[in-house]
C-alpha positions in Angstrom: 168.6 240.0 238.8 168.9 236.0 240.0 167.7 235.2 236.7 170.1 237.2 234.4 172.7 235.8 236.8 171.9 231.9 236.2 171.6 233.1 232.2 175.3 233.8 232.5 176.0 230.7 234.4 174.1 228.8 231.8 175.6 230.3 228.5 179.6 228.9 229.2 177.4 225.5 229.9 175.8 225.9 226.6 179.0 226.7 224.9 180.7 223.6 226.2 177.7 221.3 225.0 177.8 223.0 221.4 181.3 222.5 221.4 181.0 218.6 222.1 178.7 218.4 220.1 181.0 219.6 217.1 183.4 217.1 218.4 181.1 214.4 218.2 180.1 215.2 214.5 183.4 215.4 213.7 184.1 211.9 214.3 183.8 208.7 212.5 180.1 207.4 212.6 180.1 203.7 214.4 178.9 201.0 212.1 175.3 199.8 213.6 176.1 196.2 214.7 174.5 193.8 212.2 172.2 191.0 213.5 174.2 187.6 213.8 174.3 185.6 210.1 172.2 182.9 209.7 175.1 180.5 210.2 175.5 181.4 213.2 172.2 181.3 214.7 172.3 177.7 214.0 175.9 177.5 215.9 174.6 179.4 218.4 172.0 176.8 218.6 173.7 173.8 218.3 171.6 172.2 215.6 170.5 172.1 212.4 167.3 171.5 212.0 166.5 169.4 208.7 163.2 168.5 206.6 163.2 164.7 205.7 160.7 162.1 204.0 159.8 159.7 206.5 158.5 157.2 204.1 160.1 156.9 200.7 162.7 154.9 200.9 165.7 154.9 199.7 165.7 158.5 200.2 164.2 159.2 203.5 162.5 156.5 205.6 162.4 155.5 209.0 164.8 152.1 209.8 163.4 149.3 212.6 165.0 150.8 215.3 163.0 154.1 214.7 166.1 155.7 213.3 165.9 158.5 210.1 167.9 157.2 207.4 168.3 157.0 203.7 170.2 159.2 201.2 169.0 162.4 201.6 169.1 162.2 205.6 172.5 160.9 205.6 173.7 164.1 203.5 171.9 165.9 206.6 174.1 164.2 209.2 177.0 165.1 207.5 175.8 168.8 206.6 175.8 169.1 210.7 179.4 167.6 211.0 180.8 169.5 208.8 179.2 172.8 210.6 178.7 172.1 214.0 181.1 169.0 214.6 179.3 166.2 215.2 176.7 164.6 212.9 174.4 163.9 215.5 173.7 167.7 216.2 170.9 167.4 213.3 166.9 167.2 214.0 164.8 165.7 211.6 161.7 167.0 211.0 158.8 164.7 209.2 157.6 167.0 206.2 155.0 165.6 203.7 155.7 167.2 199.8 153.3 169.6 200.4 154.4 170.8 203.8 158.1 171.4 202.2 157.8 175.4 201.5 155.6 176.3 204.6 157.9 174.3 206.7 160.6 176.3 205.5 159.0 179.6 204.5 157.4 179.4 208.6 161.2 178.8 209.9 160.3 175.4 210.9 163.6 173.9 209.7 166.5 175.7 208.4 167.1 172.9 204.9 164.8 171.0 202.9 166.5 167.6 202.3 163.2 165.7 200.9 163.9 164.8 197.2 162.6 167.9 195.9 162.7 168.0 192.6 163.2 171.9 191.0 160.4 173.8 188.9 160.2 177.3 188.4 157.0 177.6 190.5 159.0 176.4 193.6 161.9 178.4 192.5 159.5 181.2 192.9 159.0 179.9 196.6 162.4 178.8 197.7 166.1 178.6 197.2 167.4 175.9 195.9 171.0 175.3 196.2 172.9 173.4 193.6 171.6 169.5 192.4 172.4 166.5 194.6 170.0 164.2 191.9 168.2 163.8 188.8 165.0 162.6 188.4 162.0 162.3 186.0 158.2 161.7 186.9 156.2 157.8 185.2 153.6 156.7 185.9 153.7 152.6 187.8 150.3 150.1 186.6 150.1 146.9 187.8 151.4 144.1 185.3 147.9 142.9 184.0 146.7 146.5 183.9 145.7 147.5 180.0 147.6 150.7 180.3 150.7 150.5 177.9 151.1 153.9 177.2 150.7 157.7 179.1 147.7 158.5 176.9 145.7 155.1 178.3 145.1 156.5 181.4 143.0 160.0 180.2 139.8 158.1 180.9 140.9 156.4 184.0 142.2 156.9 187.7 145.6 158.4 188.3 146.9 158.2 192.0 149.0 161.1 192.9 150.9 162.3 196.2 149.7 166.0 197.1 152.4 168.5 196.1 154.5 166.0 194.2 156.1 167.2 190.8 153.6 164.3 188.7 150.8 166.2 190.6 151.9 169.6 189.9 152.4 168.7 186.0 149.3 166.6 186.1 147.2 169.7 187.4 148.9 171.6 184.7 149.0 169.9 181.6 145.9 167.2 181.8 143.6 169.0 184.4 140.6 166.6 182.9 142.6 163.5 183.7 140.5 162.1 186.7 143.5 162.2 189.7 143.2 160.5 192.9 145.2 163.0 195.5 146.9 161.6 199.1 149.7 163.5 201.5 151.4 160.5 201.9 153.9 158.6 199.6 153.2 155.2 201.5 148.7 155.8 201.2 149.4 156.5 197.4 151.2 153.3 196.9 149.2 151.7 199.0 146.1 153.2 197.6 147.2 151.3 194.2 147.8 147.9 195.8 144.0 148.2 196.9 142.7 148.9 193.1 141.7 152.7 194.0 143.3 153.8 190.9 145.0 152.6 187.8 148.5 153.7 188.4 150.8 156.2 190.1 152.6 159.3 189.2 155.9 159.7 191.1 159.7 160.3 190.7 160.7 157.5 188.7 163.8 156.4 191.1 160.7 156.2 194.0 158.8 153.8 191.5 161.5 151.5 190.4 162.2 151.3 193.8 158.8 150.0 194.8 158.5 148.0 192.0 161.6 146.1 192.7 160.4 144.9 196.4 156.7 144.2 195.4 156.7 142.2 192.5 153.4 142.4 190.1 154.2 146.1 189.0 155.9 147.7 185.6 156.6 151.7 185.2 155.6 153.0 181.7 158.3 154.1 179.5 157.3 157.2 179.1 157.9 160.1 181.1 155.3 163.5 182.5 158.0 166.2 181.3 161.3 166.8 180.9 164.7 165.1 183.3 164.9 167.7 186.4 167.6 168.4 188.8 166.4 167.6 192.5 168.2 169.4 195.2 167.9 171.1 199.1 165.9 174.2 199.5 166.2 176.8 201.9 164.0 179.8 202.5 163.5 182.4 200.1 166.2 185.5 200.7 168.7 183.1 202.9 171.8 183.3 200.9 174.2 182.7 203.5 172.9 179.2 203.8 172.4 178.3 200.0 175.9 178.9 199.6 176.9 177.4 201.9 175.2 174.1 201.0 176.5 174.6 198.0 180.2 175.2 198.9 179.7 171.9 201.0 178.2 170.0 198.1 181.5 171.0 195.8 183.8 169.5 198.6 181.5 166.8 199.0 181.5 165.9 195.4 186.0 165.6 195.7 185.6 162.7 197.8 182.6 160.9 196.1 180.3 160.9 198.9 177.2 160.8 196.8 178.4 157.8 195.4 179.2 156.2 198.2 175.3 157.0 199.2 174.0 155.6 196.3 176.2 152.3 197.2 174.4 151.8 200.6 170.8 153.0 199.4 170.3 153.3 196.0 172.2 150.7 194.0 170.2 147.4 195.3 166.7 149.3 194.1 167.8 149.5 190.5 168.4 147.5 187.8 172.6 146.4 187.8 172.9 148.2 184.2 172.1 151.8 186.0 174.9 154.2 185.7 175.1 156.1 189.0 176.2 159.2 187.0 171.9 158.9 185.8 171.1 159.6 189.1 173.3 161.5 191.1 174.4 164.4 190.9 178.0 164.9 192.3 179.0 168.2 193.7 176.3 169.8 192.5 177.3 169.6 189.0 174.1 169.6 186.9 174.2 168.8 183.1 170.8 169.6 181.8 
């Protein structure tokens, strides 16, 4: 009898719960919050954290003082004014060319700003965002070196940087050439002052650079491939900040600000009768 009693006391319970429940289904389903966008984890943070050359001036070297600067690190300083404020809410990160997509693709830094130059391997990789430069990959010999031509060095020593475009197209295209491989811009270069090899596949704009403060070097005319677009990376999938960059690189491109970079860092390292417009690449607008 006590439990046919609390039945009855249960079923008006039961009624009310159903009811609700009908009530509930009848309303509008809540959007599930989404996770914060990648800008503003980096707002929330307070920094951007940036990928930089350490040693390959003019793009990305360390000054006397200890200080990151060159072209491509000064577009990071103003990449974190323009977001957070104040250009000195950027850290630098020392990547070597072949730490550039495990840095990013590992979350290590949120933009790779370290001259690198676009292929459809790295594509595969990374995002690029639109051009900041244009580059192609010589080859630097010393001046008494025989080497007058691209083909003169298939039966001798070419010194390449690990992960750099000349040792990508290298690998690719003349994997019998003998190639002598280092992480570092500055041991490659300096690995050719020392006789190791008999010249040095790099971005032309790194070479003419070199050649220019150490007298006793010429860069062949020729070039390993085709003119390329260089320009920032971020990881794969992170849309928010590619176009971003790229809607910062349009405005940045109104007030000449790549020009105004190759002024301070560029110009001196080339001959006078370079055009700027052979180099850079202003707001992002790339002529292939």
């Amino acid at each position: 009898m006590k439990t046919a009693k609390s039945s009855l006391f249960l079923l008006p319970l039961l009624g009310l719960a159903l009811l609700a429940g009908c009530n509930k289904a009848q309303e509008p389903t809540k959007p599930v919050a989404s996770s914060a966008s990648y800008l503003e984890k980096i707002k929330a943070r307070d920094k951007l954290i940036v990928g930089v050359f350490t040693d390959k001036p003019p793009f990305g070297f360390v000054n006397e003082a200890g200080r990151y600067v060159g072209f491509d690190t000064d577009i990071g300083r103003q990449f974190a004014k323009d977001l957070l404020g104040d250009e000195n809410k950027v850290e630098f990160v020392a990547v070597e060319p072949a730490s550039r997509i495990p840095f990013l693709q590992s979350d290590k830094v949120d933009l790779i700003l370290a001259n690198m130059t676009v292929t459809p391997e790295r594509k595969d990789a990374v995002d690029f965002t639109h051009p900041n430069l244009k580059v192609a990959v010589q080859a630097l010999v010393p001046d008494a070196s025989g080497v007058k031509q691209l083909d003169d060095l298939a039966t001798r020593t070419t010194i390449v940087t690990i992960g750099t475009t000349a040792d990508l197209w290298l690998t690719k295209n003349h994997p019998d050439w003998k190639l002598l491989k280092f992480e570092k811009n500055s041991e490659s270069l300096q690995a050719l002052a020392n006789g190791r090899g008999d010249a040095y596949a790099q971005d032309n704009l790194v070479l003419f650079s070199w050649a220019k403060q150490n007298p006793g070097y010429r860069v062949l005319d020729q070039k390993l491939g085709a003119e390329a677009p260089i320009a920032p990376a971020v990881k794969k999938g992170n849309v928010e900040l590619r176009d971003w960059v790229n809607v910062e690189l349009a405005k940045l491109g109104e007030e000449k600000f790549l020009l105004k970079l190759y002024d301070q860092y560029v110009r001196k390292e080339l001959s006078d009768d370079t055009k700027p417009e052979s180099v850079i690449v202003e707001g992002g607008k790339w002529q292939g």
